[in-house]
C-alpha positions in Angstrom: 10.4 5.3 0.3 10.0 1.6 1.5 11.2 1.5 4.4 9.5 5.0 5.7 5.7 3.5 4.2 7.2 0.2 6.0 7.4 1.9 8.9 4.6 3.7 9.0 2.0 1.2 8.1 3.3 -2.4 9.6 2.1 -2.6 12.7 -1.6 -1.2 11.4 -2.2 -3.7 8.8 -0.5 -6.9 10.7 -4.3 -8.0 11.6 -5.0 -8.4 8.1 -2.0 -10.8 7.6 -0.8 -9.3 5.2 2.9 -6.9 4.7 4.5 -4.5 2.9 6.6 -6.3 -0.4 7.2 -3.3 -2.5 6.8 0.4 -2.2 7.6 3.2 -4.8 7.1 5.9 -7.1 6.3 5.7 -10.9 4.8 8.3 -13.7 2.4 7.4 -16.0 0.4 9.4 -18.2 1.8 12.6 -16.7 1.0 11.5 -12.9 3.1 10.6 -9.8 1.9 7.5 -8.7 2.9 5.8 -5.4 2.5 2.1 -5.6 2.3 -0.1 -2.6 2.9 -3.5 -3.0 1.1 -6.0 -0.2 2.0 -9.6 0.2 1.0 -12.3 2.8 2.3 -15.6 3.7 -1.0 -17.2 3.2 -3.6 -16.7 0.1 -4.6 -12.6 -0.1 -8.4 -11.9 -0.3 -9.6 -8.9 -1.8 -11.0 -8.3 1.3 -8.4 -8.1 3.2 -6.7 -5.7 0.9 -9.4 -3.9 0.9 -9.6 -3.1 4.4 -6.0 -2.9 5.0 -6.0 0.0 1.8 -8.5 2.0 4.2 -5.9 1.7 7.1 -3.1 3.0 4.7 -4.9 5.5 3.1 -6.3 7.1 6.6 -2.3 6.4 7.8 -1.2 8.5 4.7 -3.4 11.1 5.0 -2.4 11.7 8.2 1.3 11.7 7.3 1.3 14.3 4.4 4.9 14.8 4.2 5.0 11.4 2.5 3.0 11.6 -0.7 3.2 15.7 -0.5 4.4 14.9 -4.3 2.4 12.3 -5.1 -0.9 12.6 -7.4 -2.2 9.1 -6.9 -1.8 5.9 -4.7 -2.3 2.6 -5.6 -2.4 -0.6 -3.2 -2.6 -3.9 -4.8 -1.7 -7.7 -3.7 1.9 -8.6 -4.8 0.2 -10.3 -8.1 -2.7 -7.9 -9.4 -5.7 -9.7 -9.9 -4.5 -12.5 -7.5 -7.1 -12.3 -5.1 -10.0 -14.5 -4.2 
């Protein structure tokens, strides 16, 4: 799952400074959840995550067969709540 996400979304979201640390699937509360990880090599502002989550998200929906199964996503910095 990574490495096709990886794939998929690194060049796209390589202005924001930021990259992909961690992609994949858990189930809570009775839901498939993909979670994608994001990381950068300076200090990640919720802006930036932000925009780079509307470049997955529009990259996603465009490639279906990835989250076919998949009832939610969630995009966060590598450290929730570690954003200026």
């Amino acid at each position: 799952m990574k490495e096709k996400i990886s794939e998929l979304i690194k060049d796209s979201i390589q202005e924001y400074n930021v990259f992909l640390e961690d992609a994949f699937v858990d189930t809570e509360d009775g839901k498939k959840r993909l979670n994608i990880v994001l990381d950068s090599e300076e200090i990640i502002d919720l802006n930036r995550i932000t925009d780079a989550s509307r470049v997955i998200n529009k990259l996603l929906d465009q490639e279906k067969n990835i989250i076919e199964d998949i009832d939610e996503v969630d995009i966060y910095s590598k450290e929730k709540g570690d954003c200026e």
